[in-house]
N, C-alpha and C positions, 0 to 999 in steps of 0.2 A: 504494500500500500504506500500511495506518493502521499505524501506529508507536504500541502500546500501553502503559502500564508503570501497575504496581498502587500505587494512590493509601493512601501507610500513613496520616495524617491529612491532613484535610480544612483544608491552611491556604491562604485563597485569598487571593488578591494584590489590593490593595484598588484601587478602581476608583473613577475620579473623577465622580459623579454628579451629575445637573443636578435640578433641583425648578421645579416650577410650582406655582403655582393655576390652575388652568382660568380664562380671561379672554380680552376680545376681543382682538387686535391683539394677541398672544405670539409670539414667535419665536426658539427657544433650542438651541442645539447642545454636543453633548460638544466634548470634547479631541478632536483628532485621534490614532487610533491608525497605526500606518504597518510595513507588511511590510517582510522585506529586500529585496525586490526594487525598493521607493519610490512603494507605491501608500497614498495617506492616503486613512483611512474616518474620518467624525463621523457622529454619530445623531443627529438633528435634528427640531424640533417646533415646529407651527405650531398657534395655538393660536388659536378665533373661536368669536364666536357662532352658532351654525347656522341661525340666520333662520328657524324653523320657527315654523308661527305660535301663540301661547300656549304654548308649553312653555318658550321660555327655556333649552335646553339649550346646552352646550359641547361642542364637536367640540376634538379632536388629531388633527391630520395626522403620523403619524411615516416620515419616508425619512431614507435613507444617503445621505451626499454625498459622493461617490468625487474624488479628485481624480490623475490617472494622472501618471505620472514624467514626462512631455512637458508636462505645466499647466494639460491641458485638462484638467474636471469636470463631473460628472453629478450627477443626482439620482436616486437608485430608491426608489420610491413604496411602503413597508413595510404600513402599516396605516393605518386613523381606528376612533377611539371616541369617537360623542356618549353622553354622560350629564351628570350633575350638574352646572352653576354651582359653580366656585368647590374643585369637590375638587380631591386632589392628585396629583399628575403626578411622578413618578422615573424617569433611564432615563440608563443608561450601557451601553458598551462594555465585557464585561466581556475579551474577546481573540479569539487566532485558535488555531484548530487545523487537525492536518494541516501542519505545514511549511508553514501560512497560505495554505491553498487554502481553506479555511471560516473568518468572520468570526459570532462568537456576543453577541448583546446581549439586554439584559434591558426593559420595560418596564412597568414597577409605579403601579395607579394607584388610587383611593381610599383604603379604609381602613376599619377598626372592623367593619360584620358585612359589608363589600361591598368587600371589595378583592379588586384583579385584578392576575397578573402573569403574563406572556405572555417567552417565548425565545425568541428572533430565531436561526435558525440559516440563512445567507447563504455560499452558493456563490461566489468570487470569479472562479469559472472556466467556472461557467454561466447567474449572475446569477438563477438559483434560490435564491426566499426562504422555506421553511417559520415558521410560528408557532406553539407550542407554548403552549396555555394551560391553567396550573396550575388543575385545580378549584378552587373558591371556599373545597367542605367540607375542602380537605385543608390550606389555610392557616389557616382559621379554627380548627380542631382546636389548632395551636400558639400559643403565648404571644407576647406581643407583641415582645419581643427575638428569639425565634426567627425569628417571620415578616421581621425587619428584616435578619435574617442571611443569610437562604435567598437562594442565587447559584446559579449555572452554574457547575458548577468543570470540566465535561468531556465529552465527545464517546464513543459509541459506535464499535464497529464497523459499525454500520446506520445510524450519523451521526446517532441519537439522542441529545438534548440530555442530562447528569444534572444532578440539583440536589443540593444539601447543604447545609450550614451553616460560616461561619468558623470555625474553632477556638477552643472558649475563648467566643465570643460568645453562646452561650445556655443553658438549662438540660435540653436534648435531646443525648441520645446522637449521637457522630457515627456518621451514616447519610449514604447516597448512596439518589437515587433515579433513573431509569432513567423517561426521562415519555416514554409510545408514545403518535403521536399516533391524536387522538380520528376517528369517522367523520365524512365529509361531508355532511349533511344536508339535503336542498332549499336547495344551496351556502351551507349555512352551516356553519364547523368547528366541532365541537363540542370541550370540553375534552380535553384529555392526560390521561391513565391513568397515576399514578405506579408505579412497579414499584419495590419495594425490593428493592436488591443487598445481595450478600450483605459481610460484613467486607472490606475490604482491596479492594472493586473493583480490575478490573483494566480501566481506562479511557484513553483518552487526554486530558490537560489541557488546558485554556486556559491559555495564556500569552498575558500582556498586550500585548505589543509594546511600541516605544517611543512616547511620545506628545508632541504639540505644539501650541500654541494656535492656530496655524495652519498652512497648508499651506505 
């Protein structure tokens, strides 16, 4: 059972974020976050050239690196996106919901008219990873302090991701949005459909856990 309570502002708990540039031989991980129970999760990114021939493009590898209360660690294989040389790479932990049966991160990556930001929403309990990607038109629509602020702050009943804004951090009303995901298309997903909820959602949060620089 989801444990819900109505979000009165939208102040989210700041998340410690890693940055790239797209380049060959990168390899860069969050903080570990860690449930009560003493399971550590970091988000992690491998960063190369993709060897395709004449295009020069840059591949990220993004997986979770689980590490269980016994010592033993894994790797679960998230996503890749090749594009650009040299764009920019963002991606943190932003926490867990549910009494830390789902683990939520964010990964943000170019910028100016072609930025992408995608919601990791991670099952700890059936190792089911949905990805949730923000249309392109519904970022670029905001100012550039907005787009810097827009996070996950919280979890549906349907275990849909919401997004919103820090408090205080831009010149947008605070709004939550409600992002269903998009259809599958000749397997490829297609964007999230943001849904804006109404005043005062009534969602259940991310909370950050505790974290550490290592396991």
């Amino acid at each position: 059972m989801i444990l819900l309570v109505t979000v009165l502002a939208l102040s989210i708990p700041g998340q410690s974020a890693q940055s790239i540039e797209c380049a060959n031989s990168l390899d860069r991980r969050t903080e570990f976050h860690s449930t009560a129970d003493g399971l550590k999760i970091a988000l992690q990114v491998r960063a190369a050239d993709d060897h395709s021939k004449e295009s020069h493009l840059c591949m990220t590898d993004y997986s979770l690196v689980i590490t269980r209360p016994d010592g033993t660690s894994t790797e679960r294989e998230l996503e890749s996106i090749d594009d650009a040389w040299g764009r920019s790479s963002k991606f943190w932990i932003d926490g867990f919901a549910s009494q830390g049966r789902w683990l939520i991160a964010t990964i943000a990556e170019g910028g100016g008219e072609n930025p992408t930001l995608q919601i990791v929403v991670y099952s700890l309990q059936s190792d089911k990873a949905d990805i949730f990607q923000v249309p392109r038109q519904f970022i670029t629509q905001l100012s550039s302090s907005c787009q810097e602020s827009l996070r996950a702050i919280g979890i549906t009943r349907l275990v849909d991701p919401v997004i919103g804004f820090r408090k205080g951090a831009c010149d947008h009303p605070a709004r939550a949005w409600r992002l269903r995901q998009g259809p599958l298309v000749n397997g490829v997903q297609k964007p999230s459909l943001p849904i804006l909820l109404p005043d005062d959602p009534v969602i259940e949060p991310v909370e950050p856990g505790d974290t550490l620089s290592a396991p």
